[in-house]
N, C-alpha and C positions, 0 to 999 in steps of 0.2 A: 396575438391571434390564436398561437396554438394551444396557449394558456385558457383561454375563455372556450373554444370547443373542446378540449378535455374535459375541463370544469362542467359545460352543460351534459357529456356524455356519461358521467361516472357521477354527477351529484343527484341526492333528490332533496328540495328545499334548500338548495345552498350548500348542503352536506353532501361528501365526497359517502358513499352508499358502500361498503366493504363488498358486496358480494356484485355488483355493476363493479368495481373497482378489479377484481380479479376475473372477471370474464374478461373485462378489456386491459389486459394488461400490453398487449403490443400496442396500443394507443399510449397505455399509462406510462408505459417507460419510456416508448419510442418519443415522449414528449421529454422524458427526464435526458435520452439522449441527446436530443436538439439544443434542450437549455444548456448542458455542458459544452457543447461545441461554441453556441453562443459565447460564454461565459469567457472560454478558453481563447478566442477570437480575443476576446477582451483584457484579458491576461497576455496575449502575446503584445498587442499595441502598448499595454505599461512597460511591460520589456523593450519595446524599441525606443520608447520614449526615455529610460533610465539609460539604455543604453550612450543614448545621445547627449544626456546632460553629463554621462561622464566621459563625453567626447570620444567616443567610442563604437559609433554607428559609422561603421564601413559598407564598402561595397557588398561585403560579405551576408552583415546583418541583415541589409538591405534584401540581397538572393531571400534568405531567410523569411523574411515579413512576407513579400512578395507571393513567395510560392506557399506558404501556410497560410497565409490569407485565402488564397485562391482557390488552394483546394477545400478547407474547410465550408469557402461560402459556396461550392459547388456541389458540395454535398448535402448542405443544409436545404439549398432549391431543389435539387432533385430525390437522395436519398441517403439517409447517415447508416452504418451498417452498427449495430445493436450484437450480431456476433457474426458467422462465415456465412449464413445463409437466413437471419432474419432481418433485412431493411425495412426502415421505418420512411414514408414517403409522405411529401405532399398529401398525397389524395387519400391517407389513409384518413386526413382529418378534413376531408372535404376542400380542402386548401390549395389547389392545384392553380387555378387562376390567378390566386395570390402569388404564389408562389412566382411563377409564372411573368408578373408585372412585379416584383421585387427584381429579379434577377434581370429585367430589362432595365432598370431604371442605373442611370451614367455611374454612381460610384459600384456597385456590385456587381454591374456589368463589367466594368474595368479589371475589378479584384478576378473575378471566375473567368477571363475572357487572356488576360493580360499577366495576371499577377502565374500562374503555374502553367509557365511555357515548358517544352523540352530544351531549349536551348539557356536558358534560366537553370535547370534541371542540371545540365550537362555542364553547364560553367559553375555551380552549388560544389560538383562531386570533385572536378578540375581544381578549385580550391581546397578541397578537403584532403584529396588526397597528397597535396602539397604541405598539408599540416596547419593550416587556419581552423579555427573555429570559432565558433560565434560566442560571442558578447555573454562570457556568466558572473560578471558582479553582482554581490546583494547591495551597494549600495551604502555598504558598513565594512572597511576595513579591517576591523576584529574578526569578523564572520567569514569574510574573505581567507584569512588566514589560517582560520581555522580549517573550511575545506582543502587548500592546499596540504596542510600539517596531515590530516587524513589520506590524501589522495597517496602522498608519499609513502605514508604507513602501509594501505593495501596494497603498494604496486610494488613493495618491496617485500611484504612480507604474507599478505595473503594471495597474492594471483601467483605466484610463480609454485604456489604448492596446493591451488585450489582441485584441479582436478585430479591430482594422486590422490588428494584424502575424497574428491568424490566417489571415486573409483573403487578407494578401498572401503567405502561404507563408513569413514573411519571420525570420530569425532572430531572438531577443532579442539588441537591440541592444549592444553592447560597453559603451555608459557604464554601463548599467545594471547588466551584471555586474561593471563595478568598483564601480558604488555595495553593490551586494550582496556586495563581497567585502571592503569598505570596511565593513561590519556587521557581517565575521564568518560568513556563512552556509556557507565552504567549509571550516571550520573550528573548526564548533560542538561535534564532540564529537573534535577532534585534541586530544593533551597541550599543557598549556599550555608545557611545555620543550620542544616541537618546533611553538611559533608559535600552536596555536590557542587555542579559549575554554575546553577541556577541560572542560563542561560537562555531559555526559552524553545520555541517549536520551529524554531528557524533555524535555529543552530542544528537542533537534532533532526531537521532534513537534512540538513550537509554531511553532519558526520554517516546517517546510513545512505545516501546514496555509495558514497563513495568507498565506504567498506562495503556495499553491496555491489558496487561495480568489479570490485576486487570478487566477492565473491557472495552471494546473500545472505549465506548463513553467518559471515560474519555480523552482515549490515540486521542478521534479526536476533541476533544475540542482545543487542540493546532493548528489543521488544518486550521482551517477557519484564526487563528491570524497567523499562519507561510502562509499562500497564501496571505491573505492583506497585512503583514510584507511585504515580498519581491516586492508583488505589487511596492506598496508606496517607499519601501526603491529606488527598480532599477529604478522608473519611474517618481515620485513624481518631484513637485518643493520641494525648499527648504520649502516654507512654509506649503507645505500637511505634510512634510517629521517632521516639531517641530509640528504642528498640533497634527495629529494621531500616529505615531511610539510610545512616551513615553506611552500614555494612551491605546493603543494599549500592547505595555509590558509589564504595570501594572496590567492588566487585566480590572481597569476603562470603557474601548470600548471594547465588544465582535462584534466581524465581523462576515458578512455570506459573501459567496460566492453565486452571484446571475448571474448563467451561463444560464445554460440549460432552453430552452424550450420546449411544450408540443410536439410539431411533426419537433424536431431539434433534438433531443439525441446529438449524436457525433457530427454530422453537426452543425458546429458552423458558417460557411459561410450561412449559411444561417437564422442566428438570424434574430426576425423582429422584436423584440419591440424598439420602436422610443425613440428619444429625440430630441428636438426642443429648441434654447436657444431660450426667450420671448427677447421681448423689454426692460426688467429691467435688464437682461441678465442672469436672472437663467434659468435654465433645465427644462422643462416640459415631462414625462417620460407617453408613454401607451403601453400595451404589457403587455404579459402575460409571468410567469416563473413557472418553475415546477421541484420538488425535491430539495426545498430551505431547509439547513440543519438550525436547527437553528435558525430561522425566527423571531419567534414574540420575542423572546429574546436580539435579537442582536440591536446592537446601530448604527452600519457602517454596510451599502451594497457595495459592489463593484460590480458593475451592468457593464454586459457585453450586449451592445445597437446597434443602429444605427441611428450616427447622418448625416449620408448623404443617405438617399433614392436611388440616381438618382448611388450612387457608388457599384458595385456588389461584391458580394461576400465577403471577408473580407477588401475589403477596403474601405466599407464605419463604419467601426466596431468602436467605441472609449468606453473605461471602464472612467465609474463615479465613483465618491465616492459620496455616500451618504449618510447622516445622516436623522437617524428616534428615534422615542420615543420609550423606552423600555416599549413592550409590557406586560399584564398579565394573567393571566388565565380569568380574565374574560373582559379581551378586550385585546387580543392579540396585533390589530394590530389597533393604536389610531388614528393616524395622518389621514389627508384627505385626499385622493387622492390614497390610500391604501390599500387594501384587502387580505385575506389571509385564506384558509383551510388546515386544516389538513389529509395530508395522512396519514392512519393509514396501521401502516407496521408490519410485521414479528415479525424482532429485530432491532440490531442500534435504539432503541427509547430512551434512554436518552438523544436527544436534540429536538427529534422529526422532521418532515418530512413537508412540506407546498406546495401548490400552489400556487403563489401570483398574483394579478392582480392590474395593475398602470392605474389611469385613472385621466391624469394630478397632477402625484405626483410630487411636485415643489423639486428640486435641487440647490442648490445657486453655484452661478456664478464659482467660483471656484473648482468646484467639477468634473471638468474634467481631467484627472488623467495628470500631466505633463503638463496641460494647452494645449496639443497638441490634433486635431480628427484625425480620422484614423488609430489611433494607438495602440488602443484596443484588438483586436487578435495579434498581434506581444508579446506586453506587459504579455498576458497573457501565450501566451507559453512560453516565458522566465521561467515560474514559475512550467512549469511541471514537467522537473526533482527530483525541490526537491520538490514537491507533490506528487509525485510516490517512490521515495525513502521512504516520511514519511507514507504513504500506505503500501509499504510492513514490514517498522518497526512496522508498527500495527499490519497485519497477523503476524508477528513473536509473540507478544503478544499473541495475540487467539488463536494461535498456543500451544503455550506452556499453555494458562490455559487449554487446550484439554487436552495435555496431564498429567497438574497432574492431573484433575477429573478421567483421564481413569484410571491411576496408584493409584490412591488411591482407585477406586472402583475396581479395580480388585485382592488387596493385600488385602482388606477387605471384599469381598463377597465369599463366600464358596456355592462351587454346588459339588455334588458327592463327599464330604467329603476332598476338599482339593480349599484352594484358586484358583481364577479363574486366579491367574497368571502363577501357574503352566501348564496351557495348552498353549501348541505350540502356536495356532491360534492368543490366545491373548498378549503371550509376545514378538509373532514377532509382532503385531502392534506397541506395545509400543516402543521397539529398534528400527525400521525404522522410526516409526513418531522421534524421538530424531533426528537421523541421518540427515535425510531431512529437519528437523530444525536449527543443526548448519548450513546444508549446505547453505540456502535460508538465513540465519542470517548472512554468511558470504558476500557472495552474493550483501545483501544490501548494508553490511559496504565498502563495494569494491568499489559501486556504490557511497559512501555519501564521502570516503573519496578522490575520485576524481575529485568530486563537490566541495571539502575544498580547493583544488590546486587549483581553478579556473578553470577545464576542463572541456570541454562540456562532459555531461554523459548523452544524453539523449537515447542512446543505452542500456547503463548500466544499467538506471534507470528503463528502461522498461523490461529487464530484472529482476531485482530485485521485478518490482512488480508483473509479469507474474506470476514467480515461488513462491511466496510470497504467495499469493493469492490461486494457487494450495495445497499448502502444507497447509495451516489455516485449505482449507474445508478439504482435505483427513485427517489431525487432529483429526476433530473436527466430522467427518462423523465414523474414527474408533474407538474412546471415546463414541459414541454413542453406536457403534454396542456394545462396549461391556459391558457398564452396560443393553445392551436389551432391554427387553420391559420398563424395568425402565427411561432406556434414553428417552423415550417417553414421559413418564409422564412429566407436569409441574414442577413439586415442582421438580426433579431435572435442578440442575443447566448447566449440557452438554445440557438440551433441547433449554437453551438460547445461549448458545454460539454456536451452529448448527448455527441458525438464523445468527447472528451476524458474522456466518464466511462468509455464502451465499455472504454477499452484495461486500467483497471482490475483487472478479473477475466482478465486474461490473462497480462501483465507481472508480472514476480518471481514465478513459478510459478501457474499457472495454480489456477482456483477446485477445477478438480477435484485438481492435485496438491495443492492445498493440504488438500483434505478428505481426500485418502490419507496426505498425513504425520500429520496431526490423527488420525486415526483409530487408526494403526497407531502412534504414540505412545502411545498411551490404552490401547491393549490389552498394548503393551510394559511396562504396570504403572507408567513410572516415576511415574503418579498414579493415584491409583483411580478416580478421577472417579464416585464414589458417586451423586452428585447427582443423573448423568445414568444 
């Protein structure tokens, strides 16, 4: 229903009309919001149903279903929150009556009525704090193993030093990215004939929630290598392809992603830093980039450019690879031709933040990705999917360190003579933040594993990181509230992972582009999305 008055609102002739499309964009997304909750409803019922075939739906699971059924379908009839102060309702799409007799009729009346009691709520947190938790098999014992084999690595070796090196600004240390490249992490979903674990987008949500749980910048150090990975792997010649992939896998080449520029954010059609091949026939690169993750560290840039001037828009776009000297703290960034400062940020700072500036920084001849130009923004969307898939398996990480901090400071601090888990206020955070974490966890895997079949998910994926992203900050925003004014303070640890949930909703397309692809996919028919 909310699909066809979109559709009649923003199309003319059947065509969704770009400039109706962006006056009604609290329509346009607030509809992309609805379909992810949908969706995500739907995602969680495959989880309890897996749960169950591996005999494994308890009482617990059951709280779980329960109360994330309820609330999601309560929101859906009344109003889904899009961010702290824009809801998207019923009546904005004339739909109020619908709505209205939806929410009366016996199964969704039971879900929003039955399914998120308080007392449901308070027996969620009673088991949690007792150390239960719900049902996270993939279903695949290999995979299984592998998240564990992770889980162990960050809670041994990155959470108990994650907020000193916040704190001190300080990069993740080198041993550690050899022990994590030593596991496999930069090379979880590389071909196993060009060095990696050729594992797939399932696997590599596991491995970054869980070094993202430990702490995210460990869980986004895989980032930069799973975005050049796929780069190189989809687009590459044969020789980029033995070149960079193995050393790319081994952890040998750490890569950055060198997109964005300083008054381009989203607008990637309108990049302008140049490249010019010389008479010798390498690259000559000038132009400025901004929010380089990674920078003076990394050994490979894949530089998204313009080597045609006179071609507009994305097609004169082609991505480089480029090779640079690993930088150090006291000469960042060594090569000629190359310049670089640091943003100093929030959180997310263990790989730290850069502006860089090319002024005739030379590229060897070869360094044009697939030998082909023009081909630069094609190439790189290719790569979004599973960039946004491995984005919300991060928020699912920060996610979840939110909520043990919140659950261990509220079963250990005592206010009026009885832990502060005993009040209402704070043990319904705790059981809804659970809830809306298996949901968004399921969500993503929905997303990754129909990236693994070969299908385009770039619906899904955006999806997955919308709601991803939401859930990390409201995590990490009700972990705060409730160690208090202590959450405030430095020396505790929920003050960094606040930060660290913030960037979330911004990084790999922001919430709002994400709900304009979601949207304007849906209405592109390639699903009908009835549901919603």
């Amino acid at each position: 229903m909310v699909r066809n008055k979109v559709g009649e609102i923003v199309s003319i002739a059947g065509k969704v009309d770009p400039a109706i499309a962006e006056r009604e964009q609290h329509r346009l997304h607030g509809y992309a919001w609805i379909a992810t909750q949908v969706e995500a409803l739907g995602a969680l019922c495959d989880w309890a149903d897996r749960a169950r075939h591996a005999d494994a739906f308890g009482d617990l699971e059951r709280l779980v279903l329960d109360i994330g059924m309820g609330e999601y379908c309560a929101q859906i009839f009344s109003g889904v929150a899009m961010s702290q102060s824009e809801i998207v309702r019923p009546s904005d799409f004339g739909l109020q009556q619908e709505a209205f007799a939806l929410a009366a009729s016996h199964a969704a009346a039971h879900c929003a009525l039955s399914g998120n009691t308080p007392d449901k709520r308070a027996e969620l947190a009673r088991r949690l704090a007792d150390g239960e938790r719900p049902y996270e098999g993939t279903g695949n014992d290999t995979l299984d193993m592998i998240r564990d084999q992770f889980r162990t690595f960050a809670s041994e070796r990155i959470a108990p030093h994650a907020h000193g090196w916040h704190l001190a600004d300080a990069l993740i240390p080198l041993d550690v990215v050899r022990e994590m490249a030593e596991l496999g992490v930069f090379g979880v979903c590389i071909p196993e004939e060009h060095g990696g674990l050729g594992l797939g987008k399932l696997a590599m949500c596991l491995v970054s929630e869980e070094l993202s749980r430990g702490w995210i910048c460990a869980g986004s150090l895989g980032t930069r290598s799973e975005i050049a990975g796929e780069l190189i792997g989809q687009n590459g010649t044969d020789e980029q392809k033995a070149k960079f992939l193995p050393r790319i896998a081994d952890g040998s080449i750490l890569p950055t992603a060198v997109f964005t520029e300083p008054d381009t954010g989203s607008d990637l059609a309108s990049v302008r830093t140049k490249a010019r091949q010389t008479n010798t026939g390498a690259w000559r690169i000038d132009g400025a980039k901004t929010w380089i993750t990674h920078a003076a560290r990394a050994d490979l840039m894949t530089i998204l450019c313009r080597t045609d001037p006179a071609a507009p828009g994305y097609a004169g776009l082609s991505m480089l690879l480029a090779e640079k000297t690993r930088g150090s703290d006291s000469d960042p960034f060594p090569d000629e031709g190359i310049a670089g400062d640091e943003i100093e940020v929030l959180g997310y700072r263990g790989m730290k933040e850069y502006t860089l500036g090319f002024d005739g920084f030379e590229i060897a001849e070869d360094g044009l990705l697939g030998g082909v130009e023009g081909e630069g923004f094609k190439q790189l969307m290719r790569t979004f999917e599973g960039a946004r898939i491995q984005t919300a398996a991060r928020a699912l990480g920060v996610g979840w360190n939110a909520f043990d901090l919140g659950l261990s400071y509220a079963t250990q601090r005592q206010q009026f003579g009885k832990p502060l888990l005993a009040f209402p206020r704070v043990s319904d955070k705790l059981a809804l933040m659970v809830c809306e974490l298996v949901i968004a966890r399921e969500l993503t895997w929905t997303a990754a594993r129909q990236k693994d079949r070969g299908e385009r998910c770039d619906i899904e994926a955006g999806m997955a990181k919308l709601l991803g992203a939401r859930v990390a900050w409201s995590s990490a925003d009700n972990a705060l509230q409730i160690h208090g004014g202590n959450g405030y303070a430095l020396e505790y640890e929920i003050s960094r992972v606040l930060c660290d949930a913030r960037i979330l909703n911004i990084f790999e397309g922001a919430g709002e582009i994400q709900a304009q692809v979601i949207a304007r996919g849906l209405l592109g028919s390639r699903r009908s999305a009835q549901s919603a």
